[in-house]
C-alpha positions, 0 to 999 in steps of 0.5 A: 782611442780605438779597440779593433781585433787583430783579425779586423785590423788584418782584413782590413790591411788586406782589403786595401792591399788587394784594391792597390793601386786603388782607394777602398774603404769600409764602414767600422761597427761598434760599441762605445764606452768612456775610458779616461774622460775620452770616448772609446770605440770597441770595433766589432766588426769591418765592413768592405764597401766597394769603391763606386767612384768612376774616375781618380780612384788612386786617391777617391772613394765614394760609397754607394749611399744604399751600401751605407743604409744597408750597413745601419740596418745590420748594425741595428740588428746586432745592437752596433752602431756605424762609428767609422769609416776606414779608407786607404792611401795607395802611395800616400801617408796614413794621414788625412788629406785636405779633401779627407777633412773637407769631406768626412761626413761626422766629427763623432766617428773614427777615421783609421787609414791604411797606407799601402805602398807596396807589399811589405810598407804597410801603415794604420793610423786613425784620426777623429776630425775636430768639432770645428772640422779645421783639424785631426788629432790622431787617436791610439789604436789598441790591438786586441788578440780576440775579440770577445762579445 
């Protein structure tokens, strides 16, 4: 399961409604705890990371690895950890494609995707690639009003 504010869940349905017809995605900081046997992720915090993937950035997204070191850096410092990584899907379902599971980095980390096709058809759901990295199982999204730290 995942625990993200109203607020983060917001920002990033805007972020993806604002690069539309183009993939984005950021980095999703937090905590985790265990709830049932199953892992929980509490989102803290989003970050947006732009997009330096020079061609068929209506389905690809690349992040500049010193973006994504600079974001390990400021997780440590507010005792976070990088667990996350959401992306959209312009004119596509929220569901990962063949070249989502070929190619996310971690099975430990969450993937929410946000569908975006058009201005009001807007859908999230997130997914944890299996261990073996041949499946996702989708995971719960649990909305929180405010987040308290």
């Amino acid at each position: 399961m995942i625990r993200i504010s109203d607020s983060t869940l917001s920002m990033m349905v805007a972020h993806a409604q604002s690069t539309f017809p183009e993939e984005c995605g950021g980095l999703l900081l937090g905590t985790l705890s265990e709830h049932s046997g199953k892992q929980v992720l509490t989102v803290v915090e989003a970050l947006r990371l732009e997009n330096v993937h020079l061609e068929s950035r209506h389905n690809r997204i690349e992040i500049n690895p010193l973006d994504y070191a600079k974001a390990e850096r400021y997780a440590m410092k507010k005792h976070l950890g990088v667990w996350g990584f959401y992306h959209s899907h312009p004119n596509a379902d929220a569901i990962p494609s063949e070249f989502d599971r070929q190619h996310f980095p971690f099975t430990n980390w969450w993937y929410p995707i946000v569908s975006v096709k058009g201005l009001g058809d807007v859908h999230v759901r997130c997914w944890k690639l299996s261990e073996a990295r041949d499946r996702f199982t989708e995971e719960a999204i649990e909305r929180m009003p405010v987040f308290h730290e």
